[in-house]
N, C-alpha and C positions, 0 to 999 in steps of 0.2 A: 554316514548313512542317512541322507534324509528321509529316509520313509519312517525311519524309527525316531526322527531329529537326533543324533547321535553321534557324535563328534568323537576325532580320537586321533593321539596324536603317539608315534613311534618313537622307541628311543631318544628320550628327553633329556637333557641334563639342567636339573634342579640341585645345585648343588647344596642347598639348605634343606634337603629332604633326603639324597644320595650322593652318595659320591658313583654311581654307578648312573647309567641311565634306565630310566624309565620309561612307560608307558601310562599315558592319560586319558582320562573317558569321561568326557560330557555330555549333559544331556539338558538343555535347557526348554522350559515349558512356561509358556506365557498363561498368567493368571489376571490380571487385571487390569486394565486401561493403562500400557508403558510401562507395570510388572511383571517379572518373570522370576520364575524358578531358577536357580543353575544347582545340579548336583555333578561332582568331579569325584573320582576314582582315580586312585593312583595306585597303581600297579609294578611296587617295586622289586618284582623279580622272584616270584612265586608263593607274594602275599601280598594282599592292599594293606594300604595305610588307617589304619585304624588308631583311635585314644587308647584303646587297652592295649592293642600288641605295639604299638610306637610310643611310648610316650613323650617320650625325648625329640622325635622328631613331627611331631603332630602340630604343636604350637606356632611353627615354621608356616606346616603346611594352611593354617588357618587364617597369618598373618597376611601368606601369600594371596591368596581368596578377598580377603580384608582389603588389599593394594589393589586385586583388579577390581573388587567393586566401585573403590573409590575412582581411580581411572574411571570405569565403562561409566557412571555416574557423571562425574568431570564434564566427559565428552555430550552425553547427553545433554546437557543444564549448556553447555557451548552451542548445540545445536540448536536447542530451545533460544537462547538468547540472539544468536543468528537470524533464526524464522523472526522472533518477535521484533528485531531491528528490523529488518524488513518489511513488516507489515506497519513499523513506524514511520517508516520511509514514505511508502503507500501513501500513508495518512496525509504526509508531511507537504508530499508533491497534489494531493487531492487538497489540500488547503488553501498551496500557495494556488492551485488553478482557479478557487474561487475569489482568491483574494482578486486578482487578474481578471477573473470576469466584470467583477463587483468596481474597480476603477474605471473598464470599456465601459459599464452601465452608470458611470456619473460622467462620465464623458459622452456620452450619447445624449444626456438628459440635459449638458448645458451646453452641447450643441444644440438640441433642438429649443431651449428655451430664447437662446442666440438667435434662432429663426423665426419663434414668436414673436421677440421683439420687435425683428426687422419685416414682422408682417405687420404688426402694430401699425408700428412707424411710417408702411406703404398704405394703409388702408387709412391713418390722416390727411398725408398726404392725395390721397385719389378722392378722398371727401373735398377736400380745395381743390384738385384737379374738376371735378362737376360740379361743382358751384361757378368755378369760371366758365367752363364749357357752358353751364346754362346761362347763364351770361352774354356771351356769344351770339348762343342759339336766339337770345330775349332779343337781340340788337339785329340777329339777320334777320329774325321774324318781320322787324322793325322796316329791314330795307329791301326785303319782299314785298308788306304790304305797300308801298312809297311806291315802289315799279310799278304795280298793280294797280296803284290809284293814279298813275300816268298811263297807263295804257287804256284806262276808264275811261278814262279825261281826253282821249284820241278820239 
């Protein structure tokens, strides 16, 4: 019945409680952050299970309670440990991508120092490339004016 959260199970066979079957009634209510209640009623055939009127068969019933806690626990602490691998995971693959970045960004860095250098090296060079060129220029100047002083001299 979910409106009541009220669980319930027909003709059971517990045979540590009955040899007959039974009838079971839970009701489990959450109280705190991934705690809950569970209370179970057992209904063995025109009386519940109680310490006083059972006693013989009560201990059963509490080990049984005992066994699912531990399961529905178990299973829990498996989930939690699932999510939490996973968000190690997360982590793991978020690492190796910086790592990944961080070797493209020393490879960019001595690529580009590779290009400094060979700008270096072109701008010595273009320093002797106009030193000759002016050179050149000093000597055509040379034989411009020479023309110029023959055509004077006409």
């Amino acid at each position: 019945n979910r409106k009541s959260g009220e669980f319930f199970s027909d003709d059971c066979m517990i045979k540590t409680l009955s040899s007959n079957t039974i009838d079971v009634y839970a009701r489990i209510e959450e109280k705190n952050e991934g705690m809950v209640d569970l209370t179970v009623w057992f209904d063995l055939g025109g009386a519940y299970l109680s310490s006083q009127s059972h006693p013989e068969v009560y201990p059963q019933a509490v080990q049984l309670l005992e066994e699912y806690q531990l399961s529905v626990s178990t299973m829990a602490i498996e989930a939690e440990i699932k999510e939490q691998e996973g968000t190690l995971k997360k982590m793991e693959n978020e690492l190796k991508g910086l790592v990944k970045d961080q070797r493209n960004y020393e490879d960019e860095i001595t690529k580009c120092e590779k290009k400094i250098e060979e700008a270096k090296a072109a701008l010595v060079e273009n320093e002797g490339a106009q030193k000759s060129q002016e050179e050149i220029i000093k000597k055509q100047k040379g034989v411009v004016k020479e023309v110029q002083a023959k055509l004077k001299n006409l």
